[in-house]
Every structure is written in C-alpha cells, then in structure tokens.
C-alpha positions in Angstrom: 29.0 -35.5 59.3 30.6 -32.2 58.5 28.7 -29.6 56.7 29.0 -29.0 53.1 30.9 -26.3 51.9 29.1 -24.6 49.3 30.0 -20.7 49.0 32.7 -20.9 46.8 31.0 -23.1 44.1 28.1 -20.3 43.9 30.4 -17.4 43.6 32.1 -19.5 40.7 28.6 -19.8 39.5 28.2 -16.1 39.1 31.1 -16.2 37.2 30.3 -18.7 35.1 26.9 -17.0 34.2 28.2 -13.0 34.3 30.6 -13.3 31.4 30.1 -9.5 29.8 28.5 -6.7 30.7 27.7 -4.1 27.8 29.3 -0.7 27.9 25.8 1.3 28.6 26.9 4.6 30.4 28.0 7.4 28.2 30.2 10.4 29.2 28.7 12.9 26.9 31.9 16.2 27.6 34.9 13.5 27.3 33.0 10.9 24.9 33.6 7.5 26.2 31.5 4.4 27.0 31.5 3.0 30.3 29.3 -0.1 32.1 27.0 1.5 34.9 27.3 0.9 38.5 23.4 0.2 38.4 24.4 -2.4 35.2 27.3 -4.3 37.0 24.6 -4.7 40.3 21.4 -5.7 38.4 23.2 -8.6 36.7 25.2 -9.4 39.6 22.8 -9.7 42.4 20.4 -11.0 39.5 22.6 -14.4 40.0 23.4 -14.2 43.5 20.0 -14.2 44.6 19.4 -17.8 42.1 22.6 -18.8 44.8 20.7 -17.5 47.8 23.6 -15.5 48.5 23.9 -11.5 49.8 26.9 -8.9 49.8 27.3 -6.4 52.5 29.4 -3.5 52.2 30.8 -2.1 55.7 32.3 1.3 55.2 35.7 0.7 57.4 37.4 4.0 57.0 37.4 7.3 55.1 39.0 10.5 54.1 38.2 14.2 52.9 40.0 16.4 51.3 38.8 19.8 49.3 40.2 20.3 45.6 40.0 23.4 44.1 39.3 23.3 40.0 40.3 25.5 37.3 37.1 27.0 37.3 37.9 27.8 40.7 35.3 26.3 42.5 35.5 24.3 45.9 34.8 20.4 45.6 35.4 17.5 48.0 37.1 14.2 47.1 36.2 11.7 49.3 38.0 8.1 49.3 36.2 5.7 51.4 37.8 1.9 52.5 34.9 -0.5 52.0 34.5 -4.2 53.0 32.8 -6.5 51.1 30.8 -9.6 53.0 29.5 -12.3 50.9 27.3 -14.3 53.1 25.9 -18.1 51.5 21.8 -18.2 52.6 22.3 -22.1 52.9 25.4 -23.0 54.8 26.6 -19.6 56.7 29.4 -19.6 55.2 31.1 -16.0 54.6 34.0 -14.3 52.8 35.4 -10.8 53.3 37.4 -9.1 51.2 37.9 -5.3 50.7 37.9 -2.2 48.0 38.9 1.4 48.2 37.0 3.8 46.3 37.3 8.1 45.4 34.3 10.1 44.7 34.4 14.2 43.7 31.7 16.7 44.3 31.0 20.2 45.0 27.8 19.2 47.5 27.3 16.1 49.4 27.4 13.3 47.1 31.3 12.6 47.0 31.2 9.9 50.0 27.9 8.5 47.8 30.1 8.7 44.9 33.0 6.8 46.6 31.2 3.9 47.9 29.0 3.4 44.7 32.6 3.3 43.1 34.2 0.7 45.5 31.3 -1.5 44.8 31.1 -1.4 41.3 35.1 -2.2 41.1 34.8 -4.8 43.7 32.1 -6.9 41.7 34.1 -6.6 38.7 37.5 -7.2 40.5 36.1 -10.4 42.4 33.8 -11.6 39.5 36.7 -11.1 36.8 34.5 -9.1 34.3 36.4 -7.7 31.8 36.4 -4.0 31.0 38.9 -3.2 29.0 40.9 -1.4 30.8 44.2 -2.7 30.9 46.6 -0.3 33.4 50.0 -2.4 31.8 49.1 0.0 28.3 50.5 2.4 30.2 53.4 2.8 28.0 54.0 6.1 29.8 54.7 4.6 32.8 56.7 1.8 31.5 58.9 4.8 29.5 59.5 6.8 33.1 60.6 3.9 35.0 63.1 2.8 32.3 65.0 6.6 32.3 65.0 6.2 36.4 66.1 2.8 35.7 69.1 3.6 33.2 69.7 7.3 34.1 69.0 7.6 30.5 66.3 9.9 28.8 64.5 8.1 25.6 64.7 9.2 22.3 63.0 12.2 21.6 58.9 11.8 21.3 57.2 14.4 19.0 53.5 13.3 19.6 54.6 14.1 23.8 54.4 17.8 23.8 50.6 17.5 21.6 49.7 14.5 23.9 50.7 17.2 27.2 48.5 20.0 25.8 45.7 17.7 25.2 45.9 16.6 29.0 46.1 20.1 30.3 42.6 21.3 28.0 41.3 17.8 29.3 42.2 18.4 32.8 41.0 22.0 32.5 37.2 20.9 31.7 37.1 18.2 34.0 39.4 18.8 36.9 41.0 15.8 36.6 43.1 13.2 34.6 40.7 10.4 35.2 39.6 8.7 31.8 41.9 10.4 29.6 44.1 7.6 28.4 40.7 5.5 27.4 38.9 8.6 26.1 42.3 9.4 24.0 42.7 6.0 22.7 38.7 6.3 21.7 39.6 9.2 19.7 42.4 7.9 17.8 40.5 4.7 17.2 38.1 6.6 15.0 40.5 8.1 13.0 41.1 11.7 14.2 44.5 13.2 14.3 45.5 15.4 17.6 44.8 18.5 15.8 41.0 17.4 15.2 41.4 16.2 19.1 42.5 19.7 20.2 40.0 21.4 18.5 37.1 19.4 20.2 38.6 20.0 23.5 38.9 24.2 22.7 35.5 24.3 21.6 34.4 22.6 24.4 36.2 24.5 27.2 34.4 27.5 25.3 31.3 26.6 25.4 32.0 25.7 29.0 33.0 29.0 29.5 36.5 27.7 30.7 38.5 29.5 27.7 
C-alpha cells in the first residue's frame, strides 16, 4: 500500500484559511502602512501547526557590502540567500524552495534584518497573500524600456522633474529609494498635490537635521 501524500493539501489549507493579513506596521518618517513580519508568522504558523507542519529556514549564502548615507554615516547592507523547508509532521513529506532577502544597518542587525525579510516575503510569496504591491505599476519602467525599445524619447512629462526632486529629499532622509513609489501613491491618494508633498519631505529632513 503506498503512503498517502498529504503535504500539499495542508499547505493549500493555509491558503485557504490565511486569506488577508491587516496592514498593522506603520512607518511613522515616510508615512505608509505595512503587515509585520511578526503578523505574517503569527497567522501563518498559527495554521501550520493545526496541519502539524514546520518551516526551516537554512541560510545558504550571503553578502556584505558598506553604504555610505547622505548623512554620512557608515551602514552595512547585508543580502542573505535563504531556503525554506516545509516538513509535513504526519507523512515526512518535505518541499524546499528558496528566498533572497536585503537588510541595512549601521550595527549588527542587517544580516537579522535580511533573513527576517526573506521569511516574511517567502510566506507571502508561497501562501499568495496579497499586499498590494503590484511591481507591473511601474509605469516608469514600462516608459524606459519603450524609448530603448523605439530609440524614441516620450512626450515631454511635466510632473517628472517634481517627481525627481521628491525622490532625491526622500532618498536623502532615508538613504534609500525603497518604499517610495507606495508611500508616493499614499500621498496622492489623500489628496495632496507635490507641492504639499515637498513641503513634508523639507520639513522633515530639517527636523532631521539633514537640510
């Protein structure tokens, strides 16, 4: 008699029951909602653990590299390779898949920060819980490849150069471009114009002592 096969119906089971998970993190300098690593894992392993099922993250491969921010200041950006083991408790069966993650930090948490990334991303990668985050918005992207493509430049954009300042003041408080596009769109989808946008990022780089 062979053994039943029963992995794959539990992991469907966890997507069956995870179908949202609230927006409970709050970037407080760039003003945008985001769900918690500790808020994807609680409900997660909440219904893997009904399945009698465990994950088990093996670190296969990482990298370090220092940045240096506007400010200045040294900090490290680690991006770690991680696998992802999903063991069944009843049958043996396993499945092995894998995430890469990037963590930033002027101590010793950037690896920390990498890995808690990876895992977040690969439960809500493998799980197929929606965020929001769509990368095809990118009309940016989609305008680039279509002057490589044709040789021809678009027609002349006049919100580009205010969009490209607002980067640069974002980038300059954070170090980064990470969360911009979703903490733009945020902004607009209240109702403020780029001028009211450009104001909050000068005051803030002020009271950051940045400008």
């Amino acid at each position: 008699m062979s053994e039943q096969r029963t992995l794959v119906k539990k992991l469907a089971k966890v997507m069956q029951e995870v179908k949202y998970i609230q927006k409970r993190g709050y970037n407080k300098f760039h003003q945008y909602k985001y769900a918690t690593e500790a808020d994807v894992a609680e409900k997660v392993r909440e219904i893997l653990a009904e399945q009698n099922v465990i994950m088990i993250p093996n670190m296969t491969s990482h990298s370090i590299r220092e940045h240096t921010t506007n400010k200045g200041n040294r900090e490290y950006i680690v991006t770690a390779n991680m696998e992802f083991k999903f063991i069944d408790g009843d049958s043996g069966e396993e499945i092995t898949f894998n995430m890469t993650g990037e963590g930033q930090d002027p101590g010793d948490k950037a690896t920390y920060k990498a890995v808690t990334g990876a895992q977040k991303y690969a439960l809500m990668k493998v799980f197929m819980i929606p965020t929001g985050d769509d990368p095809e918005a990118d009309e940016g992207v989609d305008q680039r490849n279509n002057e490589q493509r044709s040789g021809q430049k678009p027609a002349p954009n006049v919100s580009a150069p205010k969009e490209a300042t607002l980067k640069a003041k974002y980038q300059m408080g954070k170090g980064s471009l990470d969360g911009f596009d979703d903490w733009y769109k945020q902004q607009k989808a209240t109702g403020l114009t780029d001028e009211q946008i450009d104001a909050i990022l000068t005051k803030r780089l002020k009271e950051t002592g940045v400008a």
